[in-house]
Legacy VTK file of the C-alpha trace (Angstrom):
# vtk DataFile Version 3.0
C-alpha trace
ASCII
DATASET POLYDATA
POINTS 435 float
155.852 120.899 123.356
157.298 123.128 120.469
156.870 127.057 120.773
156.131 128.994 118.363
158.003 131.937 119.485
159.154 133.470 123.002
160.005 136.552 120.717
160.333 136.664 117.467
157.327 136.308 115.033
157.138 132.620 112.558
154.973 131.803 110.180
151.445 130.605 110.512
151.169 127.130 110.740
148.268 124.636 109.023
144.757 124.249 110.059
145.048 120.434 110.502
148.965 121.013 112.763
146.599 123.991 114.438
144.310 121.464 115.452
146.457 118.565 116.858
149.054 120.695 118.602
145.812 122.864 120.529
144.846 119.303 121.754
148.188 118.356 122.628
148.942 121.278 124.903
146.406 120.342 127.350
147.425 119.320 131.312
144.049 117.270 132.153
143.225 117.938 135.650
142.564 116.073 138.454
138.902 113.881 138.968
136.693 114.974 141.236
133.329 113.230 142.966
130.099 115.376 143.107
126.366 114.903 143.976
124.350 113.367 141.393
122.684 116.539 140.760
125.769 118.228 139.619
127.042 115.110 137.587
124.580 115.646 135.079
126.776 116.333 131.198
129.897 115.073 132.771
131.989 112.470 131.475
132.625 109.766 134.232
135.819 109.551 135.587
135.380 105.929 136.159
132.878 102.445 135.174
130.208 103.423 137.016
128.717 99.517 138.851
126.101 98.332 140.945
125.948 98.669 144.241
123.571 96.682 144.838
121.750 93.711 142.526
118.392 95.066 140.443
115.899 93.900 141.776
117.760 93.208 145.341
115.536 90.423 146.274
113.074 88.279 144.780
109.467 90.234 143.484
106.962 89.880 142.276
106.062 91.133 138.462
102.410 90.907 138.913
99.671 91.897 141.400
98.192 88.531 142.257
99.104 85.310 144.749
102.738 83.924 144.994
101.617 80.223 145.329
103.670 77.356 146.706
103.200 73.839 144.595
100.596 72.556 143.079
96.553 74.178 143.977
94.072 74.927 145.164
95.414 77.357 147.378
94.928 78.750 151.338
95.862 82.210 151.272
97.598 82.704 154.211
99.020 86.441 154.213
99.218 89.852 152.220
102.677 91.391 151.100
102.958 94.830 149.772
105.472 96.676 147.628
107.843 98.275 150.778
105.812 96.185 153.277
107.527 93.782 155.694
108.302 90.692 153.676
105.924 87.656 154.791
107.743 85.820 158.261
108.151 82.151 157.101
108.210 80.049 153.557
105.268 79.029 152.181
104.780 75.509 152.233
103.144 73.369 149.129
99.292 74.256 149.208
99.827 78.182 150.765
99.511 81.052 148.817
99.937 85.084 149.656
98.489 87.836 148.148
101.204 90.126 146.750
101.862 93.459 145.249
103.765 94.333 141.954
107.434 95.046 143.439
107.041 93.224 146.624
109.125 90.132 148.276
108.044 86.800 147.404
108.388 84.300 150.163
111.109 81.494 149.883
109.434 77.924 148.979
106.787 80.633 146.261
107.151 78.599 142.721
105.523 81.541 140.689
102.717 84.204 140.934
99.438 83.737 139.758
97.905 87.107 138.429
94.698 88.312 139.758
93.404 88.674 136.407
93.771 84.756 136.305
92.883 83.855 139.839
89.310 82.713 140.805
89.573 83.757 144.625
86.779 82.685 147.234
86.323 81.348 150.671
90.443 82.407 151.331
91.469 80.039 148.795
92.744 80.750 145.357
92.422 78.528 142.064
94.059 78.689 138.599
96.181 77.888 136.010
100.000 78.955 137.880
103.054 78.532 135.969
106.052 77.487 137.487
108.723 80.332 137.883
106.532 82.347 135.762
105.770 86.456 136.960
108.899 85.976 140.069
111.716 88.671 139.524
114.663 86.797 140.856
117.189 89.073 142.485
119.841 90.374 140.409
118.104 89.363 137.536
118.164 92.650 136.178
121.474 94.206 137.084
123.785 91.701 139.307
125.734 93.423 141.830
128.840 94.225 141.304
128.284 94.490 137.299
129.741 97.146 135.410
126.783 99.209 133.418
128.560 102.328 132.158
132.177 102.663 131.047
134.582 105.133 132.169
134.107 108.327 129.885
130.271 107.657 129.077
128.274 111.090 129.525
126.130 111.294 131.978
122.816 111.740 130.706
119.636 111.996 132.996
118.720 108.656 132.372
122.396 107.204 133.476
121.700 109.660 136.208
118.340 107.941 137.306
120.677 104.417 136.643
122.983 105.614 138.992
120.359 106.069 142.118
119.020 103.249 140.886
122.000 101.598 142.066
123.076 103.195 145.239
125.245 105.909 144.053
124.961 109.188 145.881
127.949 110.846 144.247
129.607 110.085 141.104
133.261 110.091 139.753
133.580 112.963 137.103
136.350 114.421 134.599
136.590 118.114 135.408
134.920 120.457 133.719
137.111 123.331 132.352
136.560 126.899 133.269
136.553 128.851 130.634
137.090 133.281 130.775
136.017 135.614 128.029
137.771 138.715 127.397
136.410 140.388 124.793
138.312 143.924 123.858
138.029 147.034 121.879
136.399 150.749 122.309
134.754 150.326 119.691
132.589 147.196 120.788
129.282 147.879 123.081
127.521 144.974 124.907
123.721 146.572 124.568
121.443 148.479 122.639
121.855 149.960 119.313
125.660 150.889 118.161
126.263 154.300 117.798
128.525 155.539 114.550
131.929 154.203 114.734
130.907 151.155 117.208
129.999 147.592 117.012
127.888 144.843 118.670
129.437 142.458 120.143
128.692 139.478 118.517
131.824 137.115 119.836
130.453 137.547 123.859
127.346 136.269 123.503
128.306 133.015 121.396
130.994 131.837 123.240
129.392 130.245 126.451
127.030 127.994 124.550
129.963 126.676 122.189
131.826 126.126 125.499
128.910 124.376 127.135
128.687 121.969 124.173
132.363 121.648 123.713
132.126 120.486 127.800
133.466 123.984 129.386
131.971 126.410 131.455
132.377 129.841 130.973
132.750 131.601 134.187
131.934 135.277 132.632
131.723 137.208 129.862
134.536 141.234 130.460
134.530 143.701 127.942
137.852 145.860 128.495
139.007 148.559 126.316
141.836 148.943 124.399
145.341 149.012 125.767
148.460 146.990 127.036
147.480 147.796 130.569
143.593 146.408 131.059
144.529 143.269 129.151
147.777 142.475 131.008
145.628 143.319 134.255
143.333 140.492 133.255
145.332 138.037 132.438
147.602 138.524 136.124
144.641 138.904 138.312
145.425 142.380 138.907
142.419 143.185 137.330
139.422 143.291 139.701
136.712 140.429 138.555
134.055 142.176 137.243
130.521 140.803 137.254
129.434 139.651 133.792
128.772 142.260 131.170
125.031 141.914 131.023
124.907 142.544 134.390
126.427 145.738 134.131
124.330 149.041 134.471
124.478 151.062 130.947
126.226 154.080 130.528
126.637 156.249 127.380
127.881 154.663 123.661
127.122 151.245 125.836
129.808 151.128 128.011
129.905 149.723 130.909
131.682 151.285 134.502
134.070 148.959 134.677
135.374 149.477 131.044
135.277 153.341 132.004
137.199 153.014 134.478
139.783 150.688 133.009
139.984 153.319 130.090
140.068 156.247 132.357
142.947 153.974 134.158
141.540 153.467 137.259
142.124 149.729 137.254
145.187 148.002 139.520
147.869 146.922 137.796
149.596 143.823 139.332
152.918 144.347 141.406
154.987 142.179 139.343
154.704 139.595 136.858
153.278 136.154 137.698
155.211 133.688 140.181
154.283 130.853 138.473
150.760 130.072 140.146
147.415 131.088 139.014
145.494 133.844 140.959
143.119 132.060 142.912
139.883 130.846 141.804
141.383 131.607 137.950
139.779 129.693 134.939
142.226 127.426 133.332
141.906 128.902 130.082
141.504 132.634 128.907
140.050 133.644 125.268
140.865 137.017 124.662
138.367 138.376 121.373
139.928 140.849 118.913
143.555 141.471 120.442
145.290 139.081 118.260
145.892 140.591 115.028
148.431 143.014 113.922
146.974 146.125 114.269
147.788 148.798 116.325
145.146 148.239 118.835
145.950 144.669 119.083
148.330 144.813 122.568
147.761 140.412 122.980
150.995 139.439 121.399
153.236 142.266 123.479
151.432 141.717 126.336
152.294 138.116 125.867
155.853 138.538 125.805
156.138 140.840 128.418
154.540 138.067 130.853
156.896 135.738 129.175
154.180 133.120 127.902
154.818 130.349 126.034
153.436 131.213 122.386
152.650 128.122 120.946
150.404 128.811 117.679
150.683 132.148 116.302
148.408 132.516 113.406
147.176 129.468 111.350
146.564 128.878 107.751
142.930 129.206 107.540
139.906 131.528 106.200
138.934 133.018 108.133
140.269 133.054 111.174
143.959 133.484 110.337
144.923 135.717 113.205
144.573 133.458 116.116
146.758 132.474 118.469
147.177 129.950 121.560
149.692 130.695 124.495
151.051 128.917 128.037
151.299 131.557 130.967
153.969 130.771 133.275
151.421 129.113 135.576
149.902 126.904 133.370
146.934 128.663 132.042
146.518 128.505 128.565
145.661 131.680 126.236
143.872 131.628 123.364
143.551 135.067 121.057
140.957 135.102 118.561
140.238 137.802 115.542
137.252 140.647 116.267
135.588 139.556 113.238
132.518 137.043 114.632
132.845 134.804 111.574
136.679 134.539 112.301
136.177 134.081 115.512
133.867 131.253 115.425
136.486 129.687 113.067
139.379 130.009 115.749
137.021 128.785 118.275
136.597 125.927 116.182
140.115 124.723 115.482
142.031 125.942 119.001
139.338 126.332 122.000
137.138 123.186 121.309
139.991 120.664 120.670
141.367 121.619 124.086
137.676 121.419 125.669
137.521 118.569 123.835
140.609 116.607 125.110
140.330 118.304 128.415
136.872 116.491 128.926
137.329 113.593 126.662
134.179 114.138 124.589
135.282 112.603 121.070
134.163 114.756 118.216
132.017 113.465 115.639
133.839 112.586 112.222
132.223 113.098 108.626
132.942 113.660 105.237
130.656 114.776 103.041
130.608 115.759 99.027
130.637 119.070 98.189
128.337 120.406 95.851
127.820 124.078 94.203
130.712 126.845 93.555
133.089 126.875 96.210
136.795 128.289 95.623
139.970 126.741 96.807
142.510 128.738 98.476
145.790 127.746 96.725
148.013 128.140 100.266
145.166 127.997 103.011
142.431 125.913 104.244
138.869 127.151 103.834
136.025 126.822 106.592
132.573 127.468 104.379
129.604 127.087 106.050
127.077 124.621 104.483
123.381 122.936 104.618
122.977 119.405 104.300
121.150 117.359 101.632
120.509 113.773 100.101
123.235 114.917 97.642
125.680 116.232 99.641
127.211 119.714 101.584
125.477 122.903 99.808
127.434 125.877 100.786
124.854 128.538 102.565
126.267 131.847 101.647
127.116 134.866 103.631
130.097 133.549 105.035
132.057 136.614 105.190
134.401 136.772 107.873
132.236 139.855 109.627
129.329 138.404 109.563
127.796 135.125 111.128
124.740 134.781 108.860
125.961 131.830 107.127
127.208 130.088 110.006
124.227 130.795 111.266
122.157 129.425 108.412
124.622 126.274 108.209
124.433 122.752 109.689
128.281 122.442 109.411
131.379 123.955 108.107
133.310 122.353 105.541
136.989 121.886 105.770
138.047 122.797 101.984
141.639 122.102 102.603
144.092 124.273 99.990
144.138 123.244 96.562
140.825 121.081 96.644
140.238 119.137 93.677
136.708 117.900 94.174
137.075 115.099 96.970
135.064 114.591 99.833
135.556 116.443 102.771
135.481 116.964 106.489
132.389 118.933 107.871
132.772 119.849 111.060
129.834 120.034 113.042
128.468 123.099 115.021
126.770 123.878 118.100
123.134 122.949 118.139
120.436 124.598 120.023
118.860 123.087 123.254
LINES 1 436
435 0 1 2 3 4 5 6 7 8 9 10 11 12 13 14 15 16 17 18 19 20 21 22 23 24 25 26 27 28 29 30 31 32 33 34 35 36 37 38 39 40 41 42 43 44 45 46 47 48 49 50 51 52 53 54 55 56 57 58 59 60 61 62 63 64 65 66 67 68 69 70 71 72 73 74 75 76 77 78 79 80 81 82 83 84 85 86 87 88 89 90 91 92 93 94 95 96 97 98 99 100 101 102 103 104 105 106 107 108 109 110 111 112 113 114 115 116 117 118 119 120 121 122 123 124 125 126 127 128 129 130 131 132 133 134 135 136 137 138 139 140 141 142 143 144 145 146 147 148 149 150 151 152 153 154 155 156 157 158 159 160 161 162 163 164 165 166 167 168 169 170 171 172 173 174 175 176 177 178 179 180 181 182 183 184 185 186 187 188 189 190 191 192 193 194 195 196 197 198 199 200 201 202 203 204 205 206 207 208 209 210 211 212 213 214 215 216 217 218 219 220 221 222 223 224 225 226 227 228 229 230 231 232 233 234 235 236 237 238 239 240 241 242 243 244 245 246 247 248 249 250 251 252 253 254 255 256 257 258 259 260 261 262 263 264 265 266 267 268 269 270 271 272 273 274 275 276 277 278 279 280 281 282 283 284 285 286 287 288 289 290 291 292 293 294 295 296 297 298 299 300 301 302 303 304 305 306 307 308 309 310 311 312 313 314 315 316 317 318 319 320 321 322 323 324 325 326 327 328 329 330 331 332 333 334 335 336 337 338 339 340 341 342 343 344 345 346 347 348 349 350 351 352 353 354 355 356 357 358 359 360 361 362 363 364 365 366 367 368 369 370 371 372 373 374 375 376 377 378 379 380 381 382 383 384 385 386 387 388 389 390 391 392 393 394 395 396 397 398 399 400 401 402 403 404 405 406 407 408 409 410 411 412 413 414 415 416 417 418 419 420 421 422 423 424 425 426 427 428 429 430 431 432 433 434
């Protein structure tokens, strides 16, 4: 794997290189088996085959008589669905009354419906077809057959499949763990921003593009500015705070945990990582508005000072040029995206879900689309516009300042205008739906 600096700063690379090399960097971890309950929006870790045959013995299809050769018939028994299967075979001239789902008899040629069965005296007349209305046993599903492939998603219905078939606990990729620093005095997590401060925007987004990407984000930590809160994070030093919502308020929407950390009252770590996560750590870490150049943007130094592996440092894209994705020493992987929510979402887009992505192996959907109305190529950069779909093509939506999430918001896709367009087709990327 190529770095793009231990040190010094390169240039940014392209959106499409971005892309790839984010997906490359990935260590996919280990399978796992859980309950059924817990399978559900997984990706199977292995074919997923019958346990047992569907249906596991011969049934009946019908209520009705399971008749033996030709009639009339003596009815000689009654079988019900989970009854005790009738004690001998029927002989030629014998008939049993039967239930929808229950076992026919060995020597039983087919059933005859009730709806077809003139029944008095304990015998049984009409017209039987042979073979007709029996369920022979692994008719539906044989056992042993394969029914799902390794990497199918399970869906509730493959869920219901699965207990269909015997399965307790199912085979299952892992599902990444996902952390969300977001950072900045100036960004407040409730109520109404006062002058000089911001909602954040970034926090709240993040865990369903995770969820749909097939992540989990284990919490949502607002820390303030500085080298020290953010390094404490990223070591473990940092005590894990409870999610921001949960937090009790405090003046200009703070939180006491970011008071504290900006009153320095948080633990920095002893020494620089050893090489193994701190236990119980998510294997990946997006840090939200520390990874520009400004002077409240610590990500990069902190970076370096835990000697990380920085392996995209700013990418060729608008928005969402300031983003960054990083290797700590034990394996985590980092990756910085800008403050602005539009930005963000773009970073999100082209680092964090390819990694979820190939982490999980849930294939993202390809399409191209035309692109209609006035859109504006950037001569060195790729563009991410949001757009609406129609019978004619991509319509850009508007609003799609890098600030503001409006657009995106409005959009049914973003549209990869790659630098120089000319008027070709082009990739639209699709976005997170709601559930």
């Amino acid at each position: 794997m190529a770095v793009a600096w231990h040190g010094p700063v390169v240039e940014a690379i392209s959106w499409p290189a971005a892309r790839a090399l984010a997906a490359a960097a990935v260590c996919p971890g280990k399978p796992g088996t859980v309950p059924l309950r817990q399978a559900l929006g997984r990706r199977l870790a292995g074919p997923l085959t019958a346990l047992v045959a569907v249906p596991g013995t011969d049934v009946s299809a019908m209520d009705g008589y399971a008749v033996a050769g030709p009639g009339p018939w003596r009815v000689v028994a009654r079988v019900l669905a989970g009854g005790a299967a009738h004690d001998r075979p029927l002989r030629a001239g014998e008939a049993v009354e039967i239930a929808t789902g229950a076992p026919v008899p060995p020597g039983a040629g087919s059933v005859l419906p009730y709806e077809r069965a003139d029944a008095t005296g304990g015998q049984v007349r009409g017209p039987a077809e042979e073979g007709r209305h029996i369920r022979r046993r692994g008719e539906d599903v044989p056992e042993g057959a394969v029914v799902l492939a390794e990497g199918a998603v399970v869906t509730p219905v493959a869920l219901g499949l699965a207990a269909a078939l015997g399965h307790d606990e199912l085979p299952v990729r892992p599902r990444p763990r996902v952390a969300v620093l977001v950072t900045g005095d100036e960004v407040v997590d409730r109520g109404l921003p006062g002058p000089g401060r911001v909602r954040d925007a970034i926090g709240p987004f993040l865990p369903g593009l995770v969820e749909w990407a097939g992540g989990r984000v284990t919490g949502v930590h607002h820390l303030p500015d500085g080298p020290g809160p953010l390094r404490a994070a990223l070591t473990g030093g940092w005590r894990e705070a409870a999610p921001a919502w949960q937090h009790a308020p405090e003046e200009g929407g703070r939180s006491p945990e970011r008071a504290a950390l900006a009153d320095g009252r948080s633990h920095e770590p002893a020494a620089v990582m050893d090489g193994r996560p701190p236990e119980g750590a998510a294997e990946i870490v997006v840090v939200c508005g520390a990874s520009s150049r400004g002077p409240a943007d610590h990500l990069r130094a902190v970076l370096d000072g835990l000697a990380a592996d920085v392996l995209v440092d700013g990418v060729a894209v608008r928005p969402g040029y300031p983003q960054l994705l990083a290797r700590l020493r034990d394996g985590r992987l980092v990756v910085g995206l800008p403050g602005n929510p539009f930005a963000a979402l773009a970073a999100a887009l082209t680092l964090l879900a390819p990694i979820l992505r190939e982490l999980t192996g849930t294939p993202a959907a390809v399409e191209t689309s035309p692109l209609h109305g006035v859109v504006r190529p950037h001569p060195r950069d790729t563009r991410l516009v949001p757009v609406l779909r129609s019978e004619v093509g991509a319509i850009p939506a508007g609003h799609d300042r890098p600030g503001s999430l409006w657009g995106a918001a409005l959009a049914g896709a973003l549209a990869v205008v790659p630098p120089g367009w000319a008027g070709e087709r082009v990739e639209l990327i699709e976005l997170p739906p709601g559930v």
